[in-house]
N, C-alpha and C positions, 0 to 999 in steps of 0.2 A: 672479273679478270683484271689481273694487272697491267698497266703502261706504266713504265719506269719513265720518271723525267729523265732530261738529258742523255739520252739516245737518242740514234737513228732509226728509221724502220720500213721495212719496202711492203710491197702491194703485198708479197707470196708470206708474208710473215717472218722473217727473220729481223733482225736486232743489230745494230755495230755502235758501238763504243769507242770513242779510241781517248787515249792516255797516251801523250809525246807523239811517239811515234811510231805506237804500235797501235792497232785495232784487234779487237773482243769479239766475234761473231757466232751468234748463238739463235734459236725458236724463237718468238714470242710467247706469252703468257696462251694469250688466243690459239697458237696453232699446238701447242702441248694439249692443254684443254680440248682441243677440238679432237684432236687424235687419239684422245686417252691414253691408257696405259703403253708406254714407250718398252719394245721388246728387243731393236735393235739399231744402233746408230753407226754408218756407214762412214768415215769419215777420209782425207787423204792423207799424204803423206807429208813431211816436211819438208821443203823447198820446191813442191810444186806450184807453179805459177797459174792462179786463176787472172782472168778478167771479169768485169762489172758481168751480173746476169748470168756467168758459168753455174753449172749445177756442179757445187764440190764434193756434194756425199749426198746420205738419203737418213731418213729416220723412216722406221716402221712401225708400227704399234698392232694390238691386236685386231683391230678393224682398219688400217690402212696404211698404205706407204707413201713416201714423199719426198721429191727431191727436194735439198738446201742449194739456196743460189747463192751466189755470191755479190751484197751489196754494193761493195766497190772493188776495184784491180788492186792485184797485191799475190803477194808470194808469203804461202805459210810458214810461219816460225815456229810456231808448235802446236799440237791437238793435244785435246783432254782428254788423256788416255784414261780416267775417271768415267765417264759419260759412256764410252765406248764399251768397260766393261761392266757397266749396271747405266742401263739408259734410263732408267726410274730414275734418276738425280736430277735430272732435267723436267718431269716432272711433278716433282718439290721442287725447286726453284730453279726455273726458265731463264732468268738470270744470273746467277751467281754460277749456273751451271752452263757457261759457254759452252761452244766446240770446237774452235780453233784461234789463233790471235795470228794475224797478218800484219806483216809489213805494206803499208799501202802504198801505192807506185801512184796515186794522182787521190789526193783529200779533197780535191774541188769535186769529185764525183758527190761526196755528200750532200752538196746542195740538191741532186735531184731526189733525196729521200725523205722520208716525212719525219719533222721532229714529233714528240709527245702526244701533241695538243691535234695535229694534221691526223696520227694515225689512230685517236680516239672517236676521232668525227670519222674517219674510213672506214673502222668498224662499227658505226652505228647506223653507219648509212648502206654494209654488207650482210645484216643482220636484219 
C-alpha cells in the first residue's frame, strides 16, 4: 500500500493536501484497499461548511460502507464530480483521485494529523 510523502493523514484514513490556500481531501491507499471495490461515493455540496471530525459524505463498496471525515474546518469549493460518477477511480489511485478541495478556515489544525512517516508507523502498529 501506498503513503504518499508530503500529506496529512488522520486515524479514519483520509488524506489533505493543501497548495496556497486551498486543501485536496481524499481515502487513503489503506482504506480503498481495505474496502475493495468502490460502488458508490457520497459526497456534499459546494459551500457547505464542514468542521474538523464532521462526516462529509460516505464511500461504499461492495462488502462495506463508510463515512469520510473531515481532517480540518473549511468550506467546500468544489467535488470531484469524476469520483462520484465511477468511484473505481479512486481505487486506481486514492490520490490523484480526491473528493473534494476545501477552503480551510484554521491550517493550524494540521498539526494534529499525521505526516507520512507518523501514518506508516500507525498502520503497522493497526495491522
Amino acid at each position: 500500500m501506498e503513503v504518499k510523502k508530503g500529506l496529512y493523514y488522520t486515524n479514519e484514513h483520509e488524506w489533505v493536501m493543501v497548495e496556497e490556500d486551498v486543501a485536496f481531501i481524499g481515502i487513503s491507499d489503506y482504506a480503498q484497499h481495505s474496502m475493495g471495490e468502490l460502488v458508490f461515493i457520497d459526497l456534499p455540496e459546494e459551500g457547505d461548511e464542514f468542521e474538523k471530525g464532521d462526516a462529509f459524505g460516505a464511500v461504499e463498496s461492495v462488502k462495506a460502507a463508510s463515512d469520510v471525515y473531515m481532517p480540518i474546518s473549511g468550506e467546500v469549493l468544489e467535488v470531484n464530480e469524476n469520483v462520484s460518477d465511477n468511484p473505481a477511480l479512486v481505487n486506481e489511485d486514492a490520490f490523484e483521485n480526491w473528493l473534494i478541495k476545501i477552503k480551510p478556515s484554521d491550517l493550524e489544525e494540521l498539526g494534529e494529523l499525521m505526516n507520512s512517516e507518523q501514518y506508516e508507523t500507525f498502520l503497522s502498529e493497526e495491522n
